[in-house]
ZAMARGU-4260 file (C-alpha; in steps of 0.2 Angstrom, whole numbers, plus 5000, padded with zeros to 4 digits):
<rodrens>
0) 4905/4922/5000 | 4898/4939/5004 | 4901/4953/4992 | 4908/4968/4997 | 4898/4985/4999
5) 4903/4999/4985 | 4900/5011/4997 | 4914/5004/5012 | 4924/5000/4997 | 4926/5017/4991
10) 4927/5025/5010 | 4941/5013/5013 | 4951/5018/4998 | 4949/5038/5002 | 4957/5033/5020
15) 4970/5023/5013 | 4974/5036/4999 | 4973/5053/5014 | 4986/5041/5025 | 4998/5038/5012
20) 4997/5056/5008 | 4998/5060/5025 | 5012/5051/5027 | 5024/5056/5012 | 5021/5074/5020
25) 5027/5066/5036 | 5042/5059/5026 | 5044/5075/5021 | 5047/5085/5037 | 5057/5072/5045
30) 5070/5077/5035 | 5087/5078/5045 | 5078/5072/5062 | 5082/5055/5070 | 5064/5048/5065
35) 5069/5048/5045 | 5070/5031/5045 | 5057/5028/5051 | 5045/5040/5042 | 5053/5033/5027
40) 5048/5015/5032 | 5030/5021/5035 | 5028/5032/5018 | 5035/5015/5007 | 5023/5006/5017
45) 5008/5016/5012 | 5014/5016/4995 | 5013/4999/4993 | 4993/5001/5000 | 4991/5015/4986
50) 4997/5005/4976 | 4986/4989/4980 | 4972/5001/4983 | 4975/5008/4965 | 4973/4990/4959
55) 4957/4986/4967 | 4946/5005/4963 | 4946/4998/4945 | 4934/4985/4953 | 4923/5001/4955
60) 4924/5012/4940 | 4939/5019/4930 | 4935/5035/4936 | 4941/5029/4953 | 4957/5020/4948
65) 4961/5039/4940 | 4958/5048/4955 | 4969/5034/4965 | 4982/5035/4954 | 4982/5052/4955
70) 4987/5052/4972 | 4996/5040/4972 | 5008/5051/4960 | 5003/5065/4971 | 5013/5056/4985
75) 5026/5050/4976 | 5031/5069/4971 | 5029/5076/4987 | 5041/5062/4995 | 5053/5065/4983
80) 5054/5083/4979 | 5069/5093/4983 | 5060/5108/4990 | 5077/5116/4995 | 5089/5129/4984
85) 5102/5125/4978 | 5119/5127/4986 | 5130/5139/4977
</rodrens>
């Protein structure tokens, strides 16, 4: 069994944390419009892939797993985040 490069590890976990970031913005704007549903569909996706990538940086260092499961939070703020007034 080959053993996987730290260095592709770690590229691959930035790219999977900026698209799931990416896509809770995207989740975001479609607020309203007829592609919600989808744009929701997408962002839980990417969650989920956060989430497994949040899992796997520990295999790196600890350090990692903090800055993954920083965004991680990040994106689940920014999907769920009422950036509207309120209504009087």
């Amino acid at each position: 069994m080959s053993s996987i490069d730290p260095t592709t590890l770690i590229y691959v976990l930035v790219g999977v944390q900026v698209a799931g970031l990416a896509s809770a913005c995207v989740a975001r704007m479609s607020e309203g419009s007829i592609r919600q549903t989808s744009a929701q569909r997408i962002c839980l996706g990417c969650l989920a892939l956060v989430g497994a990538a949040t899992m796997m940086s520990m295999l790196i260092s600890p350090g990692a797993s903090v800055l993954s499961g920083a965004a991680m939070s990040v994106m689940v703020l920014t999907a769920v985040w009422d950036f509207g007034g309120a209504v009087l």
